[in-house]
C-alpha positions in Angstrom: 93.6 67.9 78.9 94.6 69.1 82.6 98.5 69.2 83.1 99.0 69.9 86.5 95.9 71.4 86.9 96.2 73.6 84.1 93.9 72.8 80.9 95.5 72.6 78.1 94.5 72.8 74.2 94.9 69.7 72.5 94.9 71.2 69.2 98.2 71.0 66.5 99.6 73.3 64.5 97.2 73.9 61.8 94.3 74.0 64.4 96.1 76.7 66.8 96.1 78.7 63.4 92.7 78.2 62.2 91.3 79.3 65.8 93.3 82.6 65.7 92.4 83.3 62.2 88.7 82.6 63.1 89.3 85.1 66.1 90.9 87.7 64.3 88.4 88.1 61.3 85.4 87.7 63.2 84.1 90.4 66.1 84.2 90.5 69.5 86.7 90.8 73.1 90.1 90.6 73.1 91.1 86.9 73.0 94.3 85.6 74.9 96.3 82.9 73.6 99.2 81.3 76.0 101.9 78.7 74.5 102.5 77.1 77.5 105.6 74.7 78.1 106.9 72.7 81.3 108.6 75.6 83.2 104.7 77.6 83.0 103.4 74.8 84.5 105.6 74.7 87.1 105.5 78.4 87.7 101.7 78.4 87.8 101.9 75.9 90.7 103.6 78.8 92.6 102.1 81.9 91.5 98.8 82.4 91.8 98.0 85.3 89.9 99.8 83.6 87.0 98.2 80.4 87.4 94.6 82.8 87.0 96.0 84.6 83.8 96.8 81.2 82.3 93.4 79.7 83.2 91.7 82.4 81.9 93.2 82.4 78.4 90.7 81.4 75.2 93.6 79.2 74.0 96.5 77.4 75.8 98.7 75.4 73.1 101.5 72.9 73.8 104.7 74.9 73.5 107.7 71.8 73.8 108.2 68.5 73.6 108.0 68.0 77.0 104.0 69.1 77.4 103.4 66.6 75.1 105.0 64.2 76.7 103.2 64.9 79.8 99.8 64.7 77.8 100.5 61.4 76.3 101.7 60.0 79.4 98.4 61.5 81.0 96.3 59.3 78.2 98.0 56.1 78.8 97.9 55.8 82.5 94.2 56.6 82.5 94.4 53.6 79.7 96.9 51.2 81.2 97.6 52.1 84.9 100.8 51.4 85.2 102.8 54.9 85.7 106.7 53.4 85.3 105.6 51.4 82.0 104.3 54.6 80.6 106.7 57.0 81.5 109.1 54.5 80.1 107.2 54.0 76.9 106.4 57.5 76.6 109.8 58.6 76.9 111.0 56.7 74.0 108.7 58.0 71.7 110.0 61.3 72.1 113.5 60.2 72.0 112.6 58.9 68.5 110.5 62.0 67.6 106.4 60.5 67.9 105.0 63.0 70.1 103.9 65.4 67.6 105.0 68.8 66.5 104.6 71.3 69.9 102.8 74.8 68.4 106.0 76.8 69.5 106.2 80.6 70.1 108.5 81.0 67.8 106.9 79.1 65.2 103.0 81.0 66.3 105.0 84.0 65.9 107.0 83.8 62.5 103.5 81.8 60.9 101.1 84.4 61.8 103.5 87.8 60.6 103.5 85.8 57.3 99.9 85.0 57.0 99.7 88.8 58.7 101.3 90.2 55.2 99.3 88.2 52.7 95.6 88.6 54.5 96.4 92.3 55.4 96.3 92.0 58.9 97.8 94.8 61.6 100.6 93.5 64.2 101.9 95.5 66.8 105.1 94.1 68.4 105.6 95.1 72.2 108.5 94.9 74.2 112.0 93.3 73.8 113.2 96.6 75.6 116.3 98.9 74.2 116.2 98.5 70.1 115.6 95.4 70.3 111.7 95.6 68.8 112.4 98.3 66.5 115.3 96.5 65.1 112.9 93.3 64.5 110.2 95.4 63.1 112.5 97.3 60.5 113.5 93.3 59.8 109.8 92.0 59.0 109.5 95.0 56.8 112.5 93.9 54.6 111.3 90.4 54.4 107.8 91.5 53.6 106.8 95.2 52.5 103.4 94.9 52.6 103.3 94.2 56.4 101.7 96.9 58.8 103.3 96.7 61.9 103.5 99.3 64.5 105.7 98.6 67.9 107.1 99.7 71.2 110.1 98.7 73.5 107.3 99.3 76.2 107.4 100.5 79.8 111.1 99.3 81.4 109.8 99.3 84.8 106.6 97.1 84.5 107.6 93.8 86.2 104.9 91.7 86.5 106.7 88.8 87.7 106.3 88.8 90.9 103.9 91.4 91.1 99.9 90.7 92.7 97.6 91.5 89.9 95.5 94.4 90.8 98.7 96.2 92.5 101.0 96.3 89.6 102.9 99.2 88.9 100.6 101.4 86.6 102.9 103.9 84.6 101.8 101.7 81.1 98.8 104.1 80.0 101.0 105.5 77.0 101.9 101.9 75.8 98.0 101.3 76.0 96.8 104.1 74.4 99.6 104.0 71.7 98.2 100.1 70.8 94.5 100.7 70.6 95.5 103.7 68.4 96.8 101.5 65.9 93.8 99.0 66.6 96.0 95.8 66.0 94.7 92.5 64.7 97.7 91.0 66.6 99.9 92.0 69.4 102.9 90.1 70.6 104.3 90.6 73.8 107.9 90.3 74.8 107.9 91.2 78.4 109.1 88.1 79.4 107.6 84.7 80.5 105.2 85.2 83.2 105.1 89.3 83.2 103.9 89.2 79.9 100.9 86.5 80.4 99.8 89.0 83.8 100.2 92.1 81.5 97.9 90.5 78.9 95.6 89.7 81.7 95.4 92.6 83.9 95.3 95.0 80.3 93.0 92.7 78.5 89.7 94.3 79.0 91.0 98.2 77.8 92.9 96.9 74.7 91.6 97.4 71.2 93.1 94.3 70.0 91.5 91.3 68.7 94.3 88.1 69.9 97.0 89.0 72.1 100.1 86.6 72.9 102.8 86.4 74.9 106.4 85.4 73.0 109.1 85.5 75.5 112.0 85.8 73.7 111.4 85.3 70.2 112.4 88.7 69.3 116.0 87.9 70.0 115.5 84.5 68.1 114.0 85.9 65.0 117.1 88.2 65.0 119.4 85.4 64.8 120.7 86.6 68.1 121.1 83.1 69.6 121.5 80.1 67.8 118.8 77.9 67.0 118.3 74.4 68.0 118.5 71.4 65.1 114.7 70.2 64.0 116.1 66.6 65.1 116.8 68.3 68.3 113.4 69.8 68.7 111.2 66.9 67.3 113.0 64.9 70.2 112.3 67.1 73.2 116.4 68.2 73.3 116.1 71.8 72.7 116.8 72.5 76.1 120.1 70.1 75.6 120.5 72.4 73.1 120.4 75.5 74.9 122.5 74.1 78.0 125.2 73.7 74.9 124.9 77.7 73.4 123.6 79.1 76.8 125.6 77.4 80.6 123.9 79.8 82.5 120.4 78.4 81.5 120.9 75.0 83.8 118.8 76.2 86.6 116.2 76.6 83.9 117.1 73.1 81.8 117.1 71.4 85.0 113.4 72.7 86.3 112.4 71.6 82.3 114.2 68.2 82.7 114.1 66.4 85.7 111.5 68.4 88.0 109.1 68.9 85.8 108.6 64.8 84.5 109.2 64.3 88.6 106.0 66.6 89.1 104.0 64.9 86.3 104.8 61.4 88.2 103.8 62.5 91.4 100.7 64.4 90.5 99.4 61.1 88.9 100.3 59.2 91.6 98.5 61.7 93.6 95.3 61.6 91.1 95.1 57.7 91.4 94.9 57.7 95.3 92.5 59.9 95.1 90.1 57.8 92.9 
């Protein structure tokens, strides 16, 4: 389903799973997978570059409440027509948890290390920057000894963010040749949201790796270094409440997630039904 223009996977859990261990014991390129939530969308209506690295991805999962939302509000409008009855509607079945479980980096991430240690698969971790990886790594190793995992903090001066693809800075052929090296089944990469979905792109075609995803901050989260949010709290699209609570400075952030973003989703189906 498109979201802003952006397609999205409509494919749970379990699903997102079984594609990626399909991908990584069969043969062939790189594949890309993107856990995409509201503030991507709205960053891939301004960025171009990003918006191409997103669309170009083999598999774009809801990450957050709120891209369900928007999907299931997408569905009944095309249904019902009436846009204020189904936002209302569809507003109230997240409040009370019916949207669905969102496939969440943090959840991708800590599911596939596990299955990673019991189907022997390789995982390089890159990024996080300072100890931050090296510390996660030496944690994954305690919780599960059998897991190979190589990593790296990565380059500190790539910033793909607001970077043009094809004119990013290029001092990251050690980190390359360092992962094909260890010829990963996985890599995770912690160079932020947005940077790390260009890297991805830009590097994909001279990485030996079979899936590659972007994590944002789930490094820190996996270390316990923030708090996480109540599963009541997630299930009913109030993580970001959540943060706003543990984390004031993230309002600019929370308030993009919150009240732009459903704002957007209104207006682009207004938009689509003029159009019709």
């Amino acid at each position: 389903m498109k979201i802003l223009g952006i397609e999205v996977d409509e494919v749970n859990r379990q699903e997102a799973i079984e594609k990626i261990s399909g991908w990584v014991g069969g043969k062939g390129s790189l594949k890309h997978v993107v856990t995409i939530y509201s503030e991507f969308l709205l960053a891939a209506e301004e960025d171009k570059d990003f918006r191409r690295a997103v669309e170009k991805a083999d598999l774009v999962v809801p990450d957050g409440v709120g891209v369900l939302a928007a999907m299931e509000y997408g569905r009944r409008v095309n249904l019902y027509g009436s846009r204020i009855k189904c936002g209302m509607t569809v507003g109230g079945m997240g409040l009370r948890g019916e949207l669905g479980e969102p496939v969440t980096g943090v959840w991708l991430f800590e599911e596939l290390v596990r299955l990673a240690a019991e189907k022997d698969w390789k995982v390089f971790l890159l990024g996080g920057f300072g100890d931050t990886v090296e510390r996660l790594a030496r944690k994954l190793h305690v919780k599960g000894p059998t897991l190979d995992i190589g990593w790296d903090a990565g380059e500190p001066r790539l910033t793909f963010a607001k970077a043009k693809l094809g004119r990013v800075n290029r001092k990251n052929e050690r980190v390359v040749e360092k992962i094909n090296r260890y010829k990963p089944d996985l890599l995770m990469v912690a160079y932020g949201p947005v940077s790390q979905e260009k890297w991805i792109y830009e590097n994909k075609k001279k990485l030996k790796v079979k899936v590659a995803i972007g994590v944002g901050g789930t490094f820190n989260e996996v270390l316990g270094e923030f708090a996480r949010a109540p599963k009541w709290m997630e299930k009913r699209g109030l993580k970001a409440v959540w943060r706003l609570l543990v984390q004031p400075k993230r309002l600019p952030r929370i308030f993009r997630a919150m009240v732009v973003f459903p704002w957007r989703i209104y207006i682009d189906s207004c938009l689509r039904r003029n159009d019709e």
